[in-house]
TIPA-798520 format. One record per residue (C-alpha): z, x, y. Coordinates in steps of 0.02 Angstrom, whole numbers, padded with zeros to 5 digits, always signed. Layout:
ZXY ...
//
This chain:
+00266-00300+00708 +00440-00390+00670 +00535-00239+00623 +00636-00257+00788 +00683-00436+00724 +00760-00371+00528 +00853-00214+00606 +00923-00361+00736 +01000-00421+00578 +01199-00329+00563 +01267-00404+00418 +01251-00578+00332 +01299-00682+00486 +01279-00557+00627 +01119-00535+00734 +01100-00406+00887 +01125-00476+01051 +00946-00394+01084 +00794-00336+00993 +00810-00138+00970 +00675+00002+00982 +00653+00055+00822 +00617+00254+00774 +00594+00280+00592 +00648+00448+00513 +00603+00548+00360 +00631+00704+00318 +00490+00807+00428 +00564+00712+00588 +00640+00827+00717 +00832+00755+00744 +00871+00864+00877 +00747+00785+00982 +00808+00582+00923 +00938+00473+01012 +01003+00313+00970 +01103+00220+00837 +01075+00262+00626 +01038+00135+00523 +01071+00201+00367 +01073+00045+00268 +01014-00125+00278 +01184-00217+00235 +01288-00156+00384 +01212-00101+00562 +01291-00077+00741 +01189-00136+00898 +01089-00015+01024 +00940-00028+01120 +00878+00113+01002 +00893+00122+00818 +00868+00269+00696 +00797+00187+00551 +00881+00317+00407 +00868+00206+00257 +00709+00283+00193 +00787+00468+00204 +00824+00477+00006 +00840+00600-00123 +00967+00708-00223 +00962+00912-00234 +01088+00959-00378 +01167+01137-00290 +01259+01188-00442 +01438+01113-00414 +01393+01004-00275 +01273+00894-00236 +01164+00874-00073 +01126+00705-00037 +00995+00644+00116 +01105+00506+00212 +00990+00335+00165 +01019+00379-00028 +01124+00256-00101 +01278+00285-00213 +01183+00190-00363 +01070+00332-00360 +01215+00469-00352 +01332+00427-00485 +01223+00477-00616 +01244+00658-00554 +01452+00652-00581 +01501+00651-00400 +01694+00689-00329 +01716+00508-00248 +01577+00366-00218 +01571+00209-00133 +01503+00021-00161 +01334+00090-00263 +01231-00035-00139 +01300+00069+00018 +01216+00231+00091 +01294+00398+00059 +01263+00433+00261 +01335+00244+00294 +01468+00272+00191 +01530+00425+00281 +01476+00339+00464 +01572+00191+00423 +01736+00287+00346 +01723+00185+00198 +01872+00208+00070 +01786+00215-00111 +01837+00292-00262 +01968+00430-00256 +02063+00333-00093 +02227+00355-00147 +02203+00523-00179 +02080+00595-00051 +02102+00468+00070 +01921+00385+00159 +01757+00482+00087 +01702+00561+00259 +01888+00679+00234 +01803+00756+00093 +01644+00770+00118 +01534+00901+00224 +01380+00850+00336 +01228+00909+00385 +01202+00823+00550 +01151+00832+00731 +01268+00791+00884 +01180+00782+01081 +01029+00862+00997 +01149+01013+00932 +01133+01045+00734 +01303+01035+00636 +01371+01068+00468 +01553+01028+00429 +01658+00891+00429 +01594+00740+00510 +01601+00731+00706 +01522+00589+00767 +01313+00583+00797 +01164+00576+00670 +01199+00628+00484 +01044+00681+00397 +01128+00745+00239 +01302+00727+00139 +01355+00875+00039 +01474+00821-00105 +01598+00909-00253 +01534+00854-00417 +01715+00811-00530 +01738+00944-00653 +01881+00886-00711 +01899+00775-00846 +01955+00598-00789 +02057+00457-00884 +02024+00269-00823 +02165+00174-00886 +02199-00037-00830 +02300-00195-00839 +02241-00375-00828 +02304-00549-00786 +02277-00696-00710 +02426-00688-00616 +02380-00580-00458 +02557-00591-00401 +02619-00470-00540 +02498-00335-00506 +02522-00348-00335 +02731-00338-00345 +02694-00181-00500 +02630-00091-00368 +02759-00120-00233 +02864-00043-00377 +02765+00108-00404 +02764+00167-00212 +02933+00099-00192 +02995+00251-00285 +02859+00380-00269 +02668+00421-00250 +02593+00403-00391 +02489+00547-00425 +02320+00429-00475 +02161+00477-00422 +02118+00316-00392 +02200+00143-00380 +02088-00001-00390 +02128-00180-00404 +01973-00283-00438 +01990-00482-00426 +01852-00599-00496 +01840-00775-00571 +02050-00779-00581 +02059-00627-00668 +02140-00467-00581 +02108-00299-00658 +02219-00152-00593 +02099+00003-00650 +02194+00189-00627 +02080+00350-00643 +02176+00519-00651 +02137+00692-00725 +02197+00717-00909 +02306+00855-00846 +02417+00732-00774 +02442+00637-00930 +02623+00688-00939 +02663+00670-00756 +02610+00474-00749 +02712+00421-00914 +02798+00293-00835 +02669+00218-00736 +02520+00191-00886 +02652+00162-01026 +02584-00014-01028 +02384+00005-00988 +02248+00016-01091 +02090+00140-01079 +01960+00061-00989 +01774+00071-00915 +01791+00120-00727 +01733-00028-00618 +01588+00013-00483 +01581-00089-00344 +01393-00161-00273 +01348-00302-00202 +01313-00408-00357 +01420-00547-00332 +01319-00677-00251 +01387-00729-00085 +01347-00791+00081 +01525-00700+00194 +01603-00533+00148 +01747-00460+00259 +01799-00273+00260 +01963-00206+00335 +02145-00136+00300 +02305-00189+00262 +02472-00137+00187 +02561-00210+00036 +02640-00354+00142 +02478-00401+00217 +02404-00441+00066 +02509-00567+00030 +02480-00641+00186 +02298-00661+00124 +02326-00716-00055 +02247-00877-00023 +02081-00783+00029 +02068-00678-00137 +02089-00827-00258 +01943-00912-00138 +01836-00761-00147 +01710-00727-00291 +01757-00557-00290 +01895-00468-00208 +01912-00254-00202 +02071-00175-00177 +02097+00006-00147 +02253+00104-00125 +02341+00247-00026 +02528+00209-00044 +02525+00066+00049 +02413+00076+00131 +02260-00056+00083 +02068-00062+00115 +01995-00218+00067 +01818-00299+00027 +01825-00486+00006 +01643-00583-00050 +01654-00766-00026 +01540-00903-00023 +01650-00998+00123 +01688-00920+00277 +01883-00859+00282 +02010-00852+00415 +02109-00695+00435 +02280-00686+00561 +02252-00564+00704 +02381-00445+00627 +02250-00411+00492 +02094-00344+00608 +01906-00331+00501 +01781-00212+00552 +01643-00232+00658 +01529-00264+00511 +01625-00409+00430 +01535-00571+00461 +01592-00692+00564 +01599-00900+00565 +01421-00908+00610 +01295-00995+00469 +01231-00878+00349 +01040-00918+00363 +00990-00773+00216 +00984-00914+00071 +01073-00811-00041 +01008-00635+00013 +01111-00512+00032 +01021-00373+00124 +01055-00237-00022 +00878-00170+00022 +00851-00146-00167 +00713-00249-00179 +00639-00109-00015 +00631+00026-00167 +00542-00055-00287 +00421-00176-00193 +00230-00094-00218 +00180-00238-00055 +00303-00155+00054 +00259+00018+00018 +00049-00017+00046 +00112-00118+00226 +00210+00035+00246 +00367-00071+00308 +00505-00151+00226 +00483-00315+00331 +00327-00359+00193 +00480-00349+00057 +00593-00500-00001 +00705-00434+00132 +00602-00451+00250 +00555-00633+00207 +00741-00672+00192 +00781-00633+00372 +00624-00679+00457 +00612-00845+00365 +00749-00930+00471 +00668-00868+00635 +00497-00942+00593 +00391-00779+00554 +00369-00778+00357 +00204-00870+00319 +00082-00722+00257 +00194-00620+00291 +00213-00562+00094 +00009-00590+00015 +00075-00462-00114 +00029-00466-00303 +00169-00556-00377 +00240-00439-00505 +00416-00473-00486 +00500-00298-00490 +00616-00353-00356 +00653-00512-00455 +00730-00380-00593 +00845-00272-00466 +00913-00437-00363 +01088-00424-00396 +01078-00624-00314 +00974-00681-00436 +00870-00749-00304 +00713-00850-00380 +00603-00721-00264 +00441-00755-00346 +00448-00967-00284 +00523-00923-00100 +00360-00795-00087 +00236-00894-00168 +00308-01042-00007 +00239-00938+00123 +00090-00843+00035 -00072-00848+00132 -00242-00750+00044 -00389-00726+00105 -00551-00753-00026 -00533-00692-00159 -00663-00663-00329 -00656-00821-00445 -00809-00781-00533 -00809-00758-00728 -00873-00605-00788 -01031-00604-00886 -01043-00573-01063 -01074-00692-01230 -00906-00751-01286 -00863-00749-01480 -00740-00841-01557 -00598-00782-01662 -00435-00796-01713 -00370-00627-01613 -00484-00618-01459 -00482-00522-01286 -00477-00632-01149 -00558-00597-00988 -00519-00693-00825 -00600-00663-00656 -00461-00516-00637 -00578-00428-00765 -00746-00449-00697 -00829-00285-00688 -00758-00230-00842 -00865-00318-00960 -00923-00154-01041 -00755-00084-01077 -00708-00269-01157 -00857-00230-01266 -00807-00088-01306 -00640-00107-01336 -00695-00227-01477 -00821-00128-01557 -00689+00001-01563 -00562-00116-01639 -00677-00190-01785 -00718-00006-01836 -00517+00009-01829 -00543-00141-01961 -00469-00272-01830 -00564-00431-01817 -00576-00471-01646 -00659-00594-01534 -00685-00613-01356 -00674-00776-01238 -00668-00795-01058 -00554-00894-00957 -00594-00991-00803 -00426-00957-00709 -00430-00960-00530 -00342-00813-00479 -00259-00863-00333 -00165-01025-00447 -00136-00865-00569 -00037-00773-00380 +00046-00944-00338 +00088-01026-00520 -00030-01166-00482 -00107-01133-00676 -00118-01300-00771 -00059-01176-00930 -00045-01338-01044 -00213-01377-01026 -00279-01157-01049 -00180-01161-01215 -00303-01307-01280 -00436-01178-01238 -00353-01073-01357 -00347-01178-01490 -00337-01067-01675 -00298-00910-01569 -00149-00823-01626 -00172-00647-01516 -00234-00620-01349 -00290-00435-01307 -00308-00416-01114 -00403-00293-01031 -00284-00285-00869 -00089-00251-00868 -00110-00395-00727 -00173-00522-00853 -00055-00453-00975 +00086-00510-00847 +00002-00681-00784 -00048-00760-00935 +00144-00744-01012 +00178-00935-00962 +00063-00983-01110 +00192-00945-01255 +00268-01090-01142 +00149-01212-01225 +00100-01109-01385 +00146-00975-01513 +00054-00849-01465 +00054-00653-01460 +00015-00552-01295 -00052-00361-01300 -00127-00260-01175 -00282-00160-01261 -00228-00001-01197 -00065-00005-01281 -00143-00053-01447 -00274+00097-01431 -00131+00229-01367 -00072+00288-01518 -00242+00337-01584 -00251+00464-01457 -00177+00615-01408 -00109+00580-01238 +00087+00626-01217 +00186+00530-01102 +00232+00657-00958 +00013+00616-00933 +00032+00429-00930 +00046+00331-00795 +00132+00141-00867 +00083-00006-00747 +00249-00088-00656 +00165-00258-00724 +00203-00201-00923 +00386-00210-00886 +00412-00026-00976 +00527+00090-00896 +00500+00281-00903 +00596+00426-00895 +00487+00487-00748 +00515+00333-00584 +00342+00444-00526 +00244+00367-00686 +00294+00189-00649 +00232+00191-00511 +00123+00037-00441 -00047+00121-00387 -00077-00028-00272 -00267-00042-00342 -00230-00208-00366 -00156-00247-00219 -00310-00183-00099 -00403-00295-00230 -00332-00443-00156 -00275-00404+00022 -00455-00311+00044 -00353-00187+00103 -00376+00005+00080 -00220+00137+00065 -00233+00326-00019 -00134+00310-00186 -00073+00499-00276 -00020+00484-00482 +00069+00629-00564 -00063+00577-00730 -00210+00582-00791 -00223+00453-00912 -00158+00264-00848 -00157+00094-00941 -00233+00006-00808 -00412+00007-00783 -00412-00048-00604 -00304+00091-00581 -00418+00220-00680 -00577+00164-00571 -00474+00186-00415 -00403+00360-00454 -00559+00420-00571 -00447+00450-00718 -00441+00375-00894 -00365+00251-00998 -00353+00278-01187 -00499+00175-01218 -00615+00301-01129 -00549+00455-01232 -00585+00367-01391 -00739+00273-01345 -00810+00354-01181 -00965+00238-01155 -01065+00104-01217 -01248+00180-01286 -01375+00062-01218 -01505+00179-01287 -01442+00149-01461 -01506-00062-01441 -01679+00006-01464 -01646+00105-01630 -01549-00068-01680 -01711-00179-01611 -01820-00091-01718 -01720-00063-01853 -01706-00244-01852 -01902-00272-01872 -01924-00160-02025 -02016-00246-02131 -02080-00369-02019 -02257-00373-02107 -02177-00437-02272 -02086-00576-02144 -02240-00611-02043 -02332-00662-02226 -02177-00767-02275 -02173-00842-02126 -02373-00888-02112 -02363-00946-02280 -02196-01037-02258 -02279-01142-02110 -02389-01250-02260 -02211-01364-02260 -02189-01346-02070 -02234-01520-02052 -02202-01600-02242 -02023-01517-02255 -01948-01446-02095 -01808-01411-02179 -01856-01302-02298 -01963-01204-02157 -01820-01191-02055 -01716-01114-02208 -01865-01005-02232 -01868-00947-02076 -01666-00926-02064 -01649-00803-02207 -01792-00699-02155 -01697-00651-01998 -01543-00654-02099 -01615-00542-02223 -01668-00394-02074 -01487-00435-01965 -01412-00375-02162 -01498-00193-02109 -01394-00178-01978 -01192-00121-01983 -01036-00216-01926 -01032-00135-01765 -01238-00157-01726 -01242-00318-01766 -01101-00332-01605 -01192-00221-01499 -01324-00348-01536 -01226-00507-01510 -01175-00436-01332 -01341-00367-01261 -01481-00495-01368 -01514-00582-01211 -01614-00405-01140 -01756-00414-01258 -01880-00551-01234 -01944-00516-01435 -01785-00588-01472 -01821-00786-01444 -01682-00931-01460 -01727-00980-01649 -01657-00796-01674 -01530-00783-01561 -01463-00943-01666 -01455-00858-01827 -01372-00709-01751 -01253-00810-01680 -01227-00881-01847 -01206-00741-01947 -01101-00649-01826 -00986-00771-01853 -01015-00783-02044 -00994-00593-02069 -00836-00566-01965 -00747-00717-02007 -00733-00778-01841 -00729-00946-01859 
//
């Protein structure tokens, strides 16, 4: 629909001039057969009247001593394999190479696309070699071998590092890897990286630095302008004034030659001796409110995948918002993934919940008796339809030897979507409740505002049942709304069950398990949750073995009672205590768990009349110490 509209968007000030066609690509698509421009990430883009979107073209095939990398994969996802050279970790691998970006290993390899090899396609024709111009569909990159040293010097005086290195090419090239100077809050950090075999060789150059951490450069600081080009020695002088403005400032070195990235939060002037690149913003008004168009929240957001388009992401909202297209545009489930990869620090969840529209959604309570206790499961309306496995998560817990309780919560679960939840007011509910046990990883995640107002634990019933089971982790799917990471990305996967829950829409959903924490996920996907391997079902047969073993010996009560009714009208009291421990005395046949079944399902039998229900009520309480 507005796809046109974010690909318009070229960097944090820059828009097209016109809205492009846009042709997405994924691996299957046949690139001989595509024109156009790449896209290959959603921080920097060219104009056309045709665009290649290659940013979802991702993934990593480890070939032994090099890597192949599809061209939308960014670096972040790269360095963990020990690659040659990288670039900023926010920037594509294919972008990087398109671009001629100058990351680590500069001064020694010179820009990245000199030493890499690409798969790619030029006027239809497949190539694989150096890179020529045309459509890159894959990077192949040298993993380092060798072992590297990272050695640096820091100051607040930018001037000295600046004139050290006029020094050091002055008389030579040093033989560094790398040379890195990294400017941020005052501080300048000169960082060198160089095999260990050259220890001896660079003496006089790291005589006075320190070992350090290499630095990896993203798009974390938060900023509203960033300008890329290259300089020499001199010319960085001439901008001084525009590193000590910036928030942070990358320098990287080739003799003198200098290839800069300056973030800022005010626009900058630069002399026309200094040219930027095409992708540098301009003077124009960054509209973005604080976005950054790192497209990390794209890879993470569960709405964006089920719309199947990355304008239904944060990024999306970002850059449609100031052209007047964002309300519904995100209806999504709230769970704040892309709140935890933001390298902004964007308040995400507020800006979406602004333009949110729902349709109807279920409010209604589910119905079963509640029971009062100091550790209780709470059901909302997210739970309704689940009110046997609440059951029978308790009456697995109490023959655990857990006392628990169960109480409902009349939560509107659209205020729950849009934090509209009067959560002062729900913690008087829970008044002498200590633990909450939810049934749903979603009310796991919504209901953590009420340790706002109270001291109060939060646990997801699954979790607490896992460990009595013999389910092993490579089987388990773990809910995005628990917060948990995994070793396996496939296993934290959002199933988007949820989701069609309350966008009524329906997508096909695949899991690598077969167990999952989340029951809405388990009903979508027919698989199981812990619960139903150690307590499959809930016998309903069994209440008729418990009804009748209940009225044993109701001759001997019948007697009592006919007898007892003499004081019906002289001493009601006594009658009524009469009549109280008779039914007390036949609810003491039954066990712990019985007497639950019973509390839960009393209301089926019509032999069972309110005078009865009363005492059962009572001693439920009495017996398990609810109250």
């Amino acid at each position: 629909m507005d796809e046109p509209l974010l690909y318009s968007q070229l960097s944090l000030t820059r828009r097209s001039s016109s809205l492009p066609k846009i042709i997405r690509v994924d691996p299957y698509s046949d690139l001989s057969k595509l024109r156009g421009v790449p896209r290959y990430e959603f921080s920097r883009g060219i104009e056309g009247n045709e665009i290649l979107d290659m940013t979802g073209l991702k993934g990593v095939e480890d070939l032994g001593d090099r890597l192949r990398v599809l061209a939308g994969t960014p670096w972040r996802d790269v360095i963990r394999y020990s690659p040659e050279l990288f670039g900023n970790l926010d920037f594509s691998v294919g972008g990087s190479v398109f671009f001629g970006d100058a990351g680590f290993g500069f001064n020694e390899f010179g820009l990245i696309r000199d030493r890499v090899e690409i798969e790619g396609y030029l006027n239809g024709i497949k190539y694989t070699g150096k890179y020529n111009g045309g459509i890159i569909y894959a990077v192949y990159i040298k993993k380092e071998l060798k072992q590297l040293i990272n050695k640096g010097y820091t100051t607040d005086d930018i001037d000295a590092i600046l004139y050290k290195l006029k020094s050091w090419f002055s008389s030579g090239f040093p033989a560094f890897r790398d040379i890195t100077i990294n400017i941020q809050g005052g501080v300048a950090k000169l960082i060198v990286a160089y095999p260990s075999t050259r220890e001896q060789l660079l003496l006089k150059y790291v005589s006075d630095l320190q070992k350090v951490d290499p630095v990896y450069e993203d798009l974390s600081p938060r900023h509203k302008y960033r300008y890329y080009g290259t300089t020499d020695l001199n010319g960085i002088f001439q901008i001084k004034e525009n590193l000590k403005r910036s928030e942070r400032t990358i320098l990287r070195f080739r003799g003198t030659k200098v290839y800069f990235v300056i973030y800022s939060n005010t626009p900058l002037k630069f002399i026309d001796t200094i040219p930027l690149t095409s992708y540098s913003d301009s003077d124009a008004q960054n509209n973005l409110n604080g976005c950054v168009l790192c497209g990390r929240c794209v890879d993470v957001c569960p709405y964006g995948e089920m719309m199947g388009s990355p304008i239904y992401t944060p990024l999306g909202l970002y850059v449609l918002q100031p052209l007047g297209f964002a309300e519904g545009l995100i209806n999504c489930h709230m769970c704040g993934k892309c709140v935890d990869v933001c390298p902004s620090k964007l308040d995400i969840l507020s800006d979406l919940r602004k333009y949110a529209r729902y349709n109807k959604i279920d409010t209604s309570l589910p119905e079963v008796r509640e029971l009062p206790a100091t550790s209780v499961i709470v059901l909302t309306p997210i739970s309704k339809g689940f009110e046997d496995r609440a059951i029978r998560a308790l009456l697995y817990l109490h023959s655990k030897g857990k006392k628990v309780g169960l109480i409902k919560l009349d939560i509107n679960v659209l205020d729950l979507l849009l934090d509209k939840v009067d959560w002062e007011n729900i913690s008087k509910k829970l008044e002498g409740v200590n633990e909450i046990l939810t049934i749903t990883p979603e009310e796991y995640h919504y209901l953590q505002p009420i340790k706002r107002f109270k001291i109060i634990d939060i646990i997801l019933v699954e979790e607490l049942i896992l460990p009595d089971t013999d389910i092993e982790g490579e089987n388990l799917h773990i809910p995005c709304m628990l917060g948990i990471k995994t070793r396996k990305k496939e296993l934290n996967k959002c199933s988007l069950a949820f989701l069609e829950e309350i966008s009524g829409k329906t997508v096909e959903s695949k899991l690598p398990a077969k167990y999952t924490l989340c029951p809405i996920t388990a009903r979508k996907l027919n698989i199981k949750t812990p619960l139903d391997t150690v307590f499959p079902t809930l016998n309903l047969e069994a209440l008729k073995n418990i009804i009748s073993k209940l009225h044993q010996g109701v001759e001997d009560g019948d007697l009592l009672m006919d007898d007892s009714k003499w004081y019906e009208d002289i001493a009601e009291e006594l009658f009524k205590k009469v009549a109280d421990k008779i039914i007390s005395t036949q609810l003491n046949r039954l066990t712990k768990e019985e007497l639950l079944f019973l509390y839960f399902f009393m209301d089926k039998f019509a032999e069972i009349n309110e005078k009865d229900k009363e005492v059962i009520i009572k001693e439920v309480n009495k017996i398990l110490g609810s109250n």
